[in-house]
mmCIF file as Biopython writes it, N, C-alpha, C and O atoms, coordinates in Angstrom:
data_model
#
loop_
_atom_site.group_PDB
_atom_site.id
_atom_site.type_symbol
_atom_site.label_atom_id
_atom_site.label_alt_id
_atom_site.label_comp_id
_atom_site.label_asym_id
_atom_site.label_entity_id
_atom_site.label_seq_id
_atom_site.pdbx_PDB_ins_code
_atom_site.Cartn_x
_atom_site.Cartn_y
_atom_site.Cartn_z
_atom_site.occupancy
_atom_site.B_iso_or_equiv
_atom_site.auth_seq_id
_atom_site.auth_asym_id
_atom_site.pdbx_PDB_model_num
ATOM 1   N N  . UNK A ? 1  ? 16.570 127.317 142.162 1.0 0.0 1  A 1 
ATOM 2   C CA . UNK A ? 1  ? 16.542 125.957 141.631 1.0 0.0 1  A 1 
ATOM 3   C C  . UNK A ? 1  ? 17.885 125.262 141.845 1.0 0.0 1  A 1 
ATOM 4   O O  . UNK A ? 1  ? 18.010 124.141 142.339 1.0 0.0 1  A 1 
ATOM 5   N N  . UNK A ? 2  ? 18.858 126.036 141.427 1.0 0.0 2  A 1 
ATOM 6   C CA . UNK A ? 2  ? 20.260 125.217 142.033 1.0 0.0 2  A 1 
ATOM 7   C C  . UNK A ? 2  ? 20.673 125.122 143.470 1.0 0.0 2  A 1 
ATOM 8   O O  . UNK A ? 2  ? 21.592 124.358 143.764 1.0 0.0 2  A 1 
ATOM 9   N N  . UNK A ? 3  ? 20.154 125.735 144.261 1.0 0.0 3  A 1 
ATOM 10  C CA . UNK A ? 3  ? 20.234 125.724 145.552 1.0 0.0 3  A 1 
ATOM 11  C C  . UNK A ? 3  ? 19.339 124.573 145.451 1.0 0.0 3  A 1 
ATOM 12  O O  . UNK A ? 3  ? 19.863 123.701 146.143 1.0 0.0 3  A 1 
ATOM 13  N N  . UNK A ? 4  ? 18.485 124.219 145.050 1.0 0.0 4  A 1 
ATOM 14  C CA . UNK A ? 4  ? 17.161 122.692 146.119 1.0 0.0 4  A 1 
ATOM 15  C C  . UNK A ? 4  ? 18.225 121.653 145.328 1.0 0.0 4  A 1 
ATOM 16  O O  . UNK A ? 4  ? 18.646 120.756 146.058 1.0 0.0 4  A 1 
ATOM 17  N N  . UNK A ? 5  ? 18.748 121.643 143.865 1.0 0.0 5  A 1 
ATOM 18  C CA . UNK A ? 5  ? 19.647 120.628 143.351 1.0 0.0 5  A 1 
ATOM 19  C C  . UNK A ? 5  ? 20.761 120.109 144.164 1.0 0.0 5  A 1 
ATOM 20  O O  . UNK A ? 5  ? 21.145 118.947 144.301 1.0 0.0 5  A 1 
ATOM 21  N N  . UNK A ? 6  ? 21.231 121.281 144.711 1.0 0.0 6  A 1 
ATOM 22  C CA . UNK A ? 6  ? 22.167 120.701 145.819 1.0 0.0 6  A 1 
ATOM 23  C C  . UNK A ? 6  ? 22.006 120.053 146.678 1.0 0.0 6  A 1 
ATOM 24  O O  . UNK A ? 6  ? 22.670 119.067 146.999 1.0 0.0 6  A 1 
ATOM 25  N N  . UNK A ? 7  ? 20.682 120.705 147.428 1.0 0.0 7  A 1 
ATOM 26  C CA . UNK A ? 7  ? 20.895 120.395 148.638 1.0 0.0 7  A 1 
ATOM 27  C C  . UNK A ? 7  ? 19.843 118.789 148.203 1.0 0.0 7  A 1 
ATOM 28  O O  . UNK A ? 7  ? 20.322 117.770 148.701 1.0 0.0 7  A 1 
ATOM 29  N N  . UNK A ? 8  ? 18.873 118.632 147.577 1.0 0.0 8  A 1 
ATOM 30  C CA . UNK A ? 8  ? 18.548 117.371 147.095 1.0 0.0 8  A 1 
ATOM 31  C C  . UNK A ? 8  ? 19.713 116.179 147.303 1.0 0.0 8  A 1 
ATOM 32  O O  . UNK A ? 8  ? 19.742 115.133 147.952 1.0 0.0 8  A 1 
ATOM 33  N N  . UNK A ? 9  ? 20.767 116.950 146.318 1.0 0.0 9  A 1 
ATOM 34  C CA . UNK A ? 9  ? 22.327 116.011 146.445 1.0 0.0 9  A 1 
ATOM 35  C C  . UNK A ? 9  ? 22.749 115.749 147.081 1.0 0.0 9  A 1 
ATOM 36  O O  . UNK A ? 9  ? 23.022 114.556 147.209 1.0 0.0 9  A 1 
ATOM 37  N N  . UNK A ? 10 ? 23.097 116.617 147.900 1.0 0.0 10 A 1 
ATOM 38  C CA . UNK A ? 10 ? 23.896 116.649 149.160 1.0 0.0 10 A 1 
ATOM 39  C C  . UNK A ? 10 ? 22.777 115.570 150.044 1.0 0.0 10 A 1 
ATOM 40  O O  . UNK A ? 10 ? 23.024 115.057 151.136 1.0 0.0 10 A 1 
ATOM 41  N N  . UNK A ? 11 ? 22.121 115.482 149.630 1.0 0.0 11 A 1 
ATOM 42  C CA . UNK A ? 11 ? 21.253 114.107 151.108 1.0 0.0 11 A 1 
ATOM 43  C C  . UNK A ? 11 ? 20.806 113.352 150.359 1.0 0.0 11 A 1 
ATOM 44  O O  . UNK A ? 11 ? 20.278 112.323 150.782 1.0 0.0 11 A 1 
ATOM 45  N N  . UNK A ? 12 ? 20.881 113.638 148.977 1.0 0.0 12 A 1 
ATOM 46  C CA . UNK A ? 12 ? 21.077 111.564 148.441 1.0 0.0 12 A 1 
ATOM 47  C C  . UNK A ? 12 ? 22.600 111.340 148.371 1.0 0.0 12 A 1 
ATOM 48  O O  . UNK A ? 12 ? 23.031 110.187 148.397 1.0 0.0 12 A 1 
ATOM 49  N N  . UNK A ? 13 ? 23.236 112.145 148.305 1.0 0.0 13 A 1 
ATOM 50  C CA . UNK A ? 13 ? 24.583 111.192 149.157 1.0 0.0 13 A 1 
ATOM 51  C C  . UNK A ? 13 ? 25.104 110.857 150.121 1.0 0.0 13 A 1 
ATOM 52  O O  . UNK A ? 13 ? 26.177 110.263 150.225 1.0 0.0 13 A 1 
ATOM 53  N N  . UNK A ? 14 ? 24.223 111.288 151.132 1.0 0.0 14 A 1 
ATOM 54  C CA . UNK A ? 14 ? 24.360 111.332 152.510 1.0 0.0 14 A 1 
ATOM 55  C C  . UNK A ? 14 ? 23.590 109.965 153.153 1.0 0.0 14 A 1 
ATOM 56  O O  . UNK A ? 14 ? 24.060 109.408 154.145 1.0 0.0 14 A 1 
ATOM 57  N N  . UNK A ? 15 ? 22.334 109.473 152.471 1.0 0.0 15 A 1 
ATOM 58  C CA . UNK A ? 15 ? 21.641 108.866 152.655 1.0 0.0 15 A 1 
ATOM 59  C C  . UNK A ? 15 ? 21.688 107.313 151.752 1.0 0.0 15 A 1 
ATOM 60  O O  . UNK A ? 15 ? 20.826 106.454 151.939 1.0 0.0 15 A 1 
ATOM 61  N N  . UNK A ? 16 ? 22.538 107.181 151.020 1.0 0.0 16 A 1 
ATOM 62  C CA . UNK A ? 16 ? 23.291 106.458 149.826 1.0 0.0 16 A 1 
ATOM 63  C C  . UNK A ? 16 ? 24.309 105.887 150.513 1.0 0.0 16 A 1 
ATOM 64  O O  . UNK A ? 16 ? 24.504 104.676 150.409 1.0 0.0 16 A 1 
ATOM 65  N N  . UNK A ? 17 ? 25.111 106.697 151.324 1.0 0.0 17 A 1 
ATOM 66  C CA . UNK A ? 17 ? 26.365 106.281 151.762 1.0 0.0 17 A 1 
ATOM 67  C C  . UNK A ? 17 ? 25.655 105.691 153.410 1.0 0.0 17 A 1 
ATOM 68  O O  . UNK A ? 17 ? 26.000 104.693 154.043 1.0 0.0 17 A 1 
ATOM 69  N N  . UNK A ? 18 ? 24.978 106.336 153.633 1.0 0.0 18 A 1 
ATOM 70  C CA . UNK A ? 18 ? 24.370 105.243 155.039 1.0 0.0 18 A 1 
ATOM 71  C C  . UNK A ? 18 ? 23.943 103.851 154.656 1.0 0.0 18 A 1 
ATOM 72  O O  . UNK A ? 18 ? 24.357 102.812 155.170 1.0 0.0 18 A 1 
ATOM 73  N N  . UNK A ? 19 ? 22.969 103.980 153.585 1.0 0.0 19 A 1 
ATOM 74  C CA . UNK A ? 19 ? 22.695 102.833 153.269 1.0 0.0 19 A 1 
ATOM 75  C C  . UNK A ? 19 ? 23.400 101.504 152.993 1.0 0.0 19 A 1 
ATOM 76  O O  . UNK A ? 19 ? 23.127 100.334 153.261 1.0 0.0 19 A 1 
ATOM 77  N N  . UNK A ? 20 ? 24.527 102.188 152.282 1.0 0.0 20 A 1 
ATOM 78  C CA . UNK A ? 20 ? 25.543 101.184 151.786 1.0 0.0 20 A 1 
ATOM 79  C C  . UNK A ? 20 ? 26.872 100.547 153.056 1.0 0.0 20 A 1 
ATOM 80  O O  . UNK A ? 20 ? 27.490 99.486  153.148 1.0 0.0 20 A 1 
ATOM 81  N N  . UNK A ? 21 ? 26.854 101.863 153.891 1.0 0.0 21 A 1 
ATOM 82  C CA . UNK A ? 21 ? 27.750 101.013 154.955 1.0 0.0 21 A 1 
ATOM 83  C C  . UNK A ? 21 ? 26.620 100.445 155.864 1.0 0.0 21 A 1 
ATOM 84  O O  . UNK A ? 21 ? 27.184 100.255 156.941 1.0 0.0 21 A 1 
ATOM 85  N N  . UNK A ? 22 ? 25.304 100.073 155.987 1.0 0.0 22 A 1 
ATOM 86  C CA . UNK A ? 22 ? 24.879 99.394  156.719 1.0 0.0 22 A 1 
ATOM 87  C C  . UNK A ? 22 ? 24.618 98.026  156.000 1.0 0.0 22 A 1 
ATOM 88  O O  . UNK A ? 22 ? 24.654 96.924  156.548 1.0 0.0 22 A 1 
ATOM 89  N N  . UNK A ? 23 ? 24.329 98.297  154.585 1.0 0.0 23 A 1 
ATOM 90  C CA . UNK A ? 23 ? 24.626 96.748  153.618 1.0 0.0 23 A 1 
ATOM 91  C C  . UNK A ? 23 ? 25.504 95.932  154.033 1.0 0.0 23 A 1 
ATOM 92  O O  . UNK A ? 23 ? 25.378 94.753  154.363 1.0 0.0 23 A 1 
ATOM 93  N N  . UNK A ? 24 ? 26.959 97.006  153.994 1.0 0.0 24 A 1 
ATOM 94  C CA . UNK A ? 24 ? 28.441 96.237  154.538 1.0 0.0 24 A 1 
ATOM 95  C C  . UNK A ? 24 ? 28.433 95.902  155.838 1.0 0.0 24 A 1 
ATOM 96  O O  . UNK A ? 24 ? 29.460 95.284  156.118 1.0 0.0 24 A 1 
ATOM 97  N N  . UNK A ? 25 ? 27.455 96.098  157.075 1.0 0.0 25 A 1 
ATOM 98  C CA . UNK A ? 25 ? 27.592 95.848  157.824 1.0 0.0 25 A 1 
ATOM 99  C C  . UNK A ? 25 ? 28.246 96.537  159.048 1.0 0.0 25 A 1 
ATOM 100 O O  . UNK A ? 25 ? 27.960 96.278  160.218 1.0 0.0 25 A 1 
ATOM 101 N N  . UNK A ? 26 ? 29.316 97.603  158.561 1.0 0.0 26 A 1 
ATOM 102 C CA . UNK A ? 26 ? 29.779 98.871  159.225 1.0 0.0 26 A 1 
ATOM 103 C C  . UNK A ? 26 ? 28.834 99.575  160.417 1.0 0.0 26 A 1 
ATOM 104 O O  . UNK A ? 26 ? 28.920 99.574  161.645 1.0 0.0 26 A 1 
ATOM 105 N N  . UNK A ? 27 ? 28.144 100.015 159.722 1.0 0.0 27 A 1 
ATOM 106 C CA . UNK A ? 27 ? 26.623 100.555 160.694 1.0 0.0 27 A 1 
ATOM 107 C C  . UNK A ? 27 ? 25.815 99.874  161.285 1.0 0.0 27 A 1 
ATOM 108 O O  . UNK A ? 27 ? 24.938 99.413  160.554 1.0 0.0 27 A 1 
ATOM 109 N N  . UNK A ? 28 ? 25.741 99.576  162.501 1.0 0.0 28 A 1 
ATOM 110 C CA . UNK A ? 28 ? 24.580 98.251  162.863 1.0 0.0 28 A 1 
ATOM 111 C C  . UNK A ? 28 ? 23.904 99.369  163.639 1.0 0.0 28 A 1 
ATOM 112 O O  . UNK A ? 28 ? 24.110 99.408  164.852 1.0 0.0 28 A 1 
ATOM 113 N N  . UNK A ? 29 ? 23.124 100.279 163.080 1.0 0.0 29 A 1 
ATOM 114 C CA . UNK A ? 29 ? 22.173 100.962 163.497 1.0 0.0 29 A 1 
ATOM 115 C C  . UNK A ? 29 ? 20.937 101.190 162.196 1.0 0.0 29 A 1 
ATOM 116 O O  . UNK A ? 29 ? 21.093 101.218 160.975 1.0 0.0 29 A 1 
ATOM 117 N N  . UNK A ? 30 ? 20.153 101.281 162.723 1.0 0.0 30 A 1 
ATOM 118 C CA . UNK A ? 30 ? 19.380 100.950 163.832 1.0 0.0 30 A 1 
ATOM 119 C C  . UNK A ? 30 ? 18.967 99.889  164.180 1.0 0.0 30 A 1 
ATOM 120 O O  . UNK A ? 30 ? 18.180 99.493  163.321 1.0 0.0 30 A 1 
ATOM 121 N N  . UNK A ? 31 ? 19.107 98.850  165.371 1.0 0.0 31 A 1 
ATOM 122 C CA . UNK A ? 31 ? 18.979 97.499  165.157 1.0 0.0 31 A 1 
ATOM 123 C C  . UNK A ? 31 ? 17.973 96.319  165.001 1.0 0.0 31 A 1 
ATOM 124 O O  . UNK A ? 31 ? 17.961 95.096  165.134 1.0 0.0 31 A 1 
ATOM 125 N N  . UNK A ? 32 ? 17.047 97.441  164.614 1.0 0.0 32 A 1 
ATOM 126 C CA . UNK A ? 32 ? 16.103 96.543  163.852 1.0 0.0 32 A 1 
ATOM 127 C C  . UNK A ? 32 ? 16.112 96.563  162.498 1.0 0.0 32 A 1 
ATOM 128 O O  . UNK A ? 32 ? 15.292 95.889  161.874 1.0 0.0 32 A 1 
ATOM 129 N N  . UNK A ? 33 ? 17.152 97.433  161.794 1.0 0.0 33 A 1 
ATOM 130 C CA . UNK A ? 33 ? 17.041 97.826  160.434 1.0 0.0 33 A 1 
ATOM 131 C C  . UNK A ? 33 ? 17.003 96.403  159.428 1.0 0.0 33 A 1 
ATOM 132 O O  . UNK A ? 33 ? 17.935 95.630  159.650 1.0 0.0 33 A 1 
ATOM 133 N N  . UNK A ? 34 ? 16.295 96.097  158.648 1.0 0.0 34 A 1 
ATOM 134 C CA . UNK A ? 34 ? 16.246 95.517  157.471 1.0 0.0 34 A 1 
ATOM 135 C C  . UNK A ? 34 ? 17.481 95.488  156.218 1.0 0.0 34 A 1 
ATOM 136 O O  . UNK A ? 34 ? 17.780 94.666  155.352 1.0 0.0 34 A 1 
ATOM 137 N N  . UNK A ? 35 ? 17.890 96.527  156.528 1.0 0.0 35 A 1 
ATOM 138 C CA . UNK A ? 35 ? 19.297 96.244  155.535 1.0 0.0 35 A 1 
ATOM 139 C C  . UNK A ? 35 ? 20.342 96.245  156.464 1.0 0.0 35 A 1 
ATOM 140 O O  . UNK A ? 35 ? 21.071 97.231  156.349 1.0 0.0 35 A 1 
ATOM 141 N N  . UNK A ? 36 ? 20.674 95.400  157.414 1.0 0.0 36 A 1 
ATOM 142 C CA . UNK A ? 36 ? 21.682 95.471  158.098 1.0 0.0 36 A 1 
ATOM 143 C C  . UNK A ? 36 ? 22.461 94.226  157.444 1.0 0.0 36 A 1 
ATOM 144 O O  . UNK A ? 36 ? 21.836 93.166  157.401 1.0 0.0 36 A 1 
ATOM 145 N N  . UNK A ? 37 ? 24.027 94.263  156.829 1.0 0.0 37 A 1 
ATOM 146 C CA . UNK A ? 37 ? 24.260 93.008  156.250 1.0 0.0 37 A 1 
ATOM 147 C C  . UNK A ? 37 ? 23.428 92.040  155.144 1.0 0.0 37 A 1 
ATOM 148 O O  . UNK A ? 37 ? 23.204 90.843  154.966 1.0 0.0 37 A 1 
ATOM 149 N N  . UNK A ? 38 ? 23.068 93.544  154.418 1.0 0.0 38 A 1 
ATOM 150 C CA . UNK A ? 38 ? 22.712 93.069  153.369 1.0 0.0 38 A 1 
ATOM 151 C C  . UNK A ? 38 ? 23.177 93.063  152.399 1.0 0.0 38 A 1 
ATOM 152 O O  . UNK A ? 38 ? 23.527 94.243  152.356 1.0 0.0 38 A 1 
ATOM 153 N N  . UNK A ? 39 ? 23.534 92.595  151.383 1.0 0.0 39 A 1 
ATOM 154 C CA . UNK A ? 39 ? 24.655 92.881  150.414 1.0 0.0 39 A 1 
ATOM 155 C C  . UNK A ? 39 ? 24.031 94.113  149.735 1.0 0.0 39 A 1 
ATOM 156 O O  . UNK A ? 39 ? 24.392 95.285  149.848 1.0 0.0 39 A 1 
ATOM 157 N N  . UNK A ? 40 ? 22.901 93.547  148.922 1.0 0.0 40 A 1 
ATOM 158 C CA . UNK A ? 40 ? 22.208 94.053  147.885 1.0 0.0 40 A 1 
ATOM 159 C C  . UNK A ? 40 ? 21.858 95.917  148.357 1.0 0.0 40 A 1 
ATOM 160 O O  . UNK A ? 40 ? 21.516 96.719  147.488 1.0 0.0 40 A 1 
ATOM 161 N N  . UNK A ? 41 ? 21.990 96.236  149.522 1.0 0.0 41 A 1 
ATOM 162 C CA . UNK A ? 41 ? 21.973 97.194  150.168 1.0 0.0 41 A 1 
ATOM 163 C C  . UNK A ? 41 ? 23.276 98.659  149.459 1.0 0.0 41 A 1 
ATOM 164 O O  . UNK A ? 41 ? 23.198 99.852  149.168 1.0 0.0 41 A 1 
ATOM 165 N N  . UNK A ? 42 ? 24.364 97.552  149.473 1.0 0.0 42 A 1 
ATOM 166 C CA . UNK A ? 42 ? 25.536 98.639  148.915 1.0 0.0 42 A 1 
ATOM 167 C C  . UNK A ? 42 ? 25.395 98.994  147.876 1.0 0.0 42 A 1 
ATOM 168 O O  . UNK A ? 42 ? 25.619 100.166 147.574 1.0 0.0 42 A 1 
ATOM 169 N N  . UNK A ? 43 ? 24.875 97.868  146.790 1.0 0.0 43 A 1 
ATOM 170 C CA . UNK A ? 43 ? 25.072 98.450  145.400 1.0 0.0 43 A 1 
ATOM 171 C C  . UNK A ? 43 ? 23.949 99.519  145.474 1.0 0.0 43 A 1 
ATOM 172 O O  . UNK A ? 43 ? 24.335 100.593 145.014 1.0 0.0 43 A 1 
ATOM 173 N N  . UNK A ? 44 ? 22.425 99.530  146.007 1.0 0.0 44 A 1 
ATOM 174 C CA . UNK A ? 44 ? 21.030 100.638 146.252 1.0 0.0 44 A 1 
ATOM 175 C C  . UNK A ? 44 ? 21.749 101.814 146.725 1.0 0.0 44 A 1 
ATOM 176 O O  . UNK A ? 44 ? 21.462 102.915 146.254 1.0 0.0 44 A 1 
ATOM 177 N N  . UNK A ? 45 ? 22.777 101.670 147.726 1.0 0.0 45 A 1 
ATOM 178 C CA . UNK A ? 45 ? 23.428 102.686 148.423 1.0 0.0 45 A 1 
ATOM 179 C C  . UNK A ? 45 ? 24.350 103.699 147.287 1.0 0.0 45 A 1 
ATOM 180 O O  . UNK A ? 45 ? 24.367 104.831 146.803 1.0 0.0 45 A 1 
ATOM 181 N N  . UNK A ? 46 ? 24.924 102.660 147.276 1.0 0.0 46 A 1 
ATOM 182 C CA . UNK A ? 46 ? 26.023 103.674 146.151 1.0 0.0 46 A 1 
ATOM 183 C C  . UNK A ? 46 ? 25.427 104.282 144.631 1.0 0.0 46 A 1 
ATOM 184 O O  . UNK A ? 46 ? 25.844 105.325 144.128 1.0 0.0 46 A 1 
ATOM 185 N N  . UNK A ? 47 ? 24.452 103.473 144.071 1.0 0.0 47 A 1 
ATOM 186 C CA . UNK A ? 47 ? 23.870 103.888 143.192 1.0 0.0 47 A 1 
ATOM 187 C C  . UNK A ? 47 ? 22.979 105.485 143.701 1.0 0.0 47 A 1 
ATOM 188 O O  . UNK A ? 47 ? 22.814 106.480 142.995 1.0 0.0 47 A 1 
ATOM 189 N N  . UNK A ? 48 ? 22.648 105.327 144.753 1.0 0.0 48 A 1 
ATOM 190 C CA . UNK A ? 48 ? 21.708 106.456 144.914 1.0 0.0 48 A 1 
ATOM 191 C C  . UNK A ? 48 ? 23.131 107.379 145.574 1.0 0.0 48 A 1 
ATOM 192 O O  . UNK A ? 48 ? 23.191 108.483 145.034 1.0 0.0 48 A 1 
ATOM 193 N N  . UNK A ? 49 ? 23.854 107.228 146.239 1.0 0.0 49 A 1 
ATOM 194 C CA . UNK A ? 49 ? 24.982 108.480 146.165 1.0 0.0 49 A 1 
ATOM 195 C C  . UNK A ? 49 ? 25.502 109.000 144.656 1.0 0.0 49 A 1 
ATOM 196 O O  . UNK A ? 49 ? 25.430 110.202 144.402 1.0 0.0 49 A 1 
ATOM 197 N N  . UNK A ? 50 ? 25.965 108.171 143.783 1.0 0.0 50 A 1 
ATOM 198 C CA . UNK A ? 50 ? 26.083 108.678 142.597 1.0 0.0 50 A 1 
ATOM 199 C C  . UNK A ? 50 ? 24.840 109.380 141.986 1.0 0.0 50 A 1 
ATOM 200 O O  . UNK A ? 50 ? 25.271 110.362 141.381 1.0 0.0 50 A 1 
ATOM 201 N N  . UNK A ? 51 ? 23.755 109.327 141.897 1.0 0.0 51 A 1 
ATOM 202 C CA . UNK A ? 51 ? 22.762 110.295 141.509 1.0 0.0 51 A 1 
ATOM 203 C C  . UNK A ? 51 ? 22.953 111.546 142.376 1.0 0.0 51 A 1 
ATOM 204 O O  . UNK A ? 51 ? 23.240 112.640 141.890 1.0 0.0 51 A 1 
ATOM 205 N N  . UNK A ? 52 ? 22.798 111.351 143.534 1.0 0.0 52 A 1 
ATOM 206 C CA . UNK A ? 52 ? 23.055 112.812 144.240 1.0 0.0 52 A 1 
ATOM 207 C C  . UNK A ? 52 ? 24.289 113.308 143.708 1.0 0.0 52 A 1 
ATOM 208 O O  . UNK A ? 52 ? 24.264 114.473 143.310 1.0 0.0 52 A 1 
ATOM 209 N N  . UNK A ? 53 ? 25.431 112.632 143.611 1.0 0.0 53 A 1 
ATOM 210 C CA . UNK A ? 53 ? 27.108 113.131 143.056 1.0 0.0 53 A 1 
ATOM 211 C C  . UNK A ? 53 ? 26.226 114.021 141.872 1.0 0.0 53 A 1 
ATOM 212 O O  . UNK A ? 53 ? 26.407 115.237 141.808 1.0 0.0 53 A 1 
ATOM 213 N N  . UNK A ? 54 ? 25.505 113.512 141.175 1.0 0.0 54 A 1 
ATOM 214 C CA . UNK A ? 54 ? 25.403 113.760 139.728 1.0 0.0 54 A 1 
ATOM 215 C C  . UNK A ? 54 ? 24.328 114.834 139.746 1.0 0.0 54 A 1 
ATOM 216 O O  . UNK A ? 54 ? 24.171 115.404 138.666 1.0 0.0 54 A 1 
ATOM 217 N N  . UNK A ? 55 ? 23.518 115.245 140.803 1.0 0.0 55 A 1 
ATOM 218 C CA . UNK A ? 55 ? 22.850 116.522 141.130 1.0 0.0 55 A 1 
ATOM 219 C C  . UNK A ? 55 ? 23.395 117.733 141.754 1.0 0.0 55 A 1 
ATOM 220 O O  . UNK A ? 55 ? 22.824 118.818 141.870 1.0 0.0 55 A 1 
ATOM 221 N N  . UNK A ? 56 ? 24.797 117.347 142.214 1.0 0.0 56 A 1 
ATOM 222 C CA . UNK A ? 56 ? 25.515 118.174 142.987 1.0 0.0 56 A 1 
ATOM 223 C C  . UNK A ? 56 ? 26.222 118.914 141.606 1.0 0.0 56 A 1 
ATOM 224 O O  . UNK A ? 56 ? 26.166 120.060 141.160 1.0 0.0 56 A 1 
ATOM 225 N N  . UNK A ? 57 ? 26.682 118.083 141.314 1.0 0.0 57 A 1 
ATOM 226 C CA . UNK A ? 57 ? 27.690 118.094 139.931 1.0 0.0 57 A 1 
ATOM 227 C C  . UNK A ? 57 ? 26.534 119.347 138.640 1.0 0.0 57 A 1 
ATOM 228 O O  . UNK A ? 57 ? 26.984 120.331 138.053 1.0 0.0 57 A 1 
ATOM 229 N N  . UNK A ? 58 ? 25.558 119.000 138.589 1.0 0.0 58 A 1 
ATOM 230 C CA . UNK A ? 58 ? 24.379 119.595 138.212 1.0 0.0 58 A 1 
ATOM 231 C C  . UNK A ? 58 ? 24.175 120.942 138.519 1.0 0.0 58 A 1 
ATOM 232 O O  . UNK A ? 58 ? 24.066 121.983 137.871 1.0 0.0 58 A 1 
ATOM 233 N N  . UNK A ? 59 ? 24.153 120.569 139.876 1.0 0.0 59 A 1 
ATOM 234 C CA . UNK A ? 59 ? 24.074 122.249 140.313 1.0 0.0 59 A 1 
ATOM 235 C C  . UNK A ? 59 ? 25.131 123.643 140.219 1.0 0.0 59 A 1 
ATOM 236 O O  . UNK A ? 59 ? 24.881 124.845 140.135 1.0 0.0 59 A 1 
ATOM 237 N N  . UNK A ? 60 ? 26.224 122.986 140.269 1.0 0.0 60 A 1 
ATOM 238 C CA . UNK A ? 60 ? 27.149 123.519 140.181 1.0 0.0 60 A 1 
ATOM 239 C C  . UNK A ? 60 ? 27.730 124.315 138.757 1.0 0.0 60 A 1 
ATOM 240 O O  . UNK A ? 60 ? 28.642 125.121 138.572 1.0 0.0 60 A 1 
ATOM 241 N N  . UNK A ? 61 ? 26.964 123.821 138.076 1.0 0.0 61 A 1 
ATOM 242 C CA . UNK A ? 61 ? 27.099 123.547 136.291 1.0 0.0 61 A 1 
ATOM 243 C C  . UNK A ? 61 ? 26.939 125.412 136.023 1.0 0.0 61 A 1 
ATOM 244 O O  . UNK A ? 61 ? 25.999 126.126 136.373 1.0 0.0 61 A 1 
ATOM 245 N N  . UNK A ? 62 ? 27.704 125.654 135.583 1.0 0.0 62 A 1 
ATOM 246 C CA . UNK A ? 62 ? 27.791 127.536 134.653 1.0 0.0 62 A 1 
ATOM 247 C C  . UNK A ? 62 ? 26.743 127.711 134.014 1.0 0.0 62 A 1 
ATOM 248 O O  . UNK A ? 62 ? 26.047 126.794 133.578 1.0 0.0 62 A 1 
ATOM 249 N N  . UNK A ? 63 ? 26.532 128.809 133.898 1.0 0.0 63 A 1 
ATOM 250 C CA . UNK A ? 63 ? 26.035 129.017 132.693 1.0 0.0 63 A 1 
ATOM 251 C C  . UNK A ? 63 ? 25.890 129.487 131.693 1.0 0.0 63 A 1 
ATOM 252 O O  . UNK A ? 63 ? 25.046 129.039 130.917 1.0 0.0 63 A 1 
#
């Protein structure tokens, strides 16, 4: 179970942080993408990396 928590994490922050530099405009891939220069994109982005932060953080947890 802490192994899928991670790795869950580990690719909503992976996938959080894409999102959000293609909001910013950084990433102009893929170029048909819909959130390219979108604002509203970074805050979806970063919000969903902090949940993964916070599943990683989770997993890691003692017991």
């Amino acid at each position: 179970m802490r192994r899928a928590l991670a790795i869950l994490g580990y690719l909503l922050v992976v996938s959080g942080l894409f999102w959000a530099l293609q909001g910013a405009g950084i990433i102009m891939w893929p170029a048909e993408s819909f959130m390219l220069a979108q604002g509203q994109w970074i805050t979806y982005g970063l919000a969903t990396a902090l949940v993964g932060v916070a599943l990683v953080a989770l997993s890691r947890r003692r017991r």
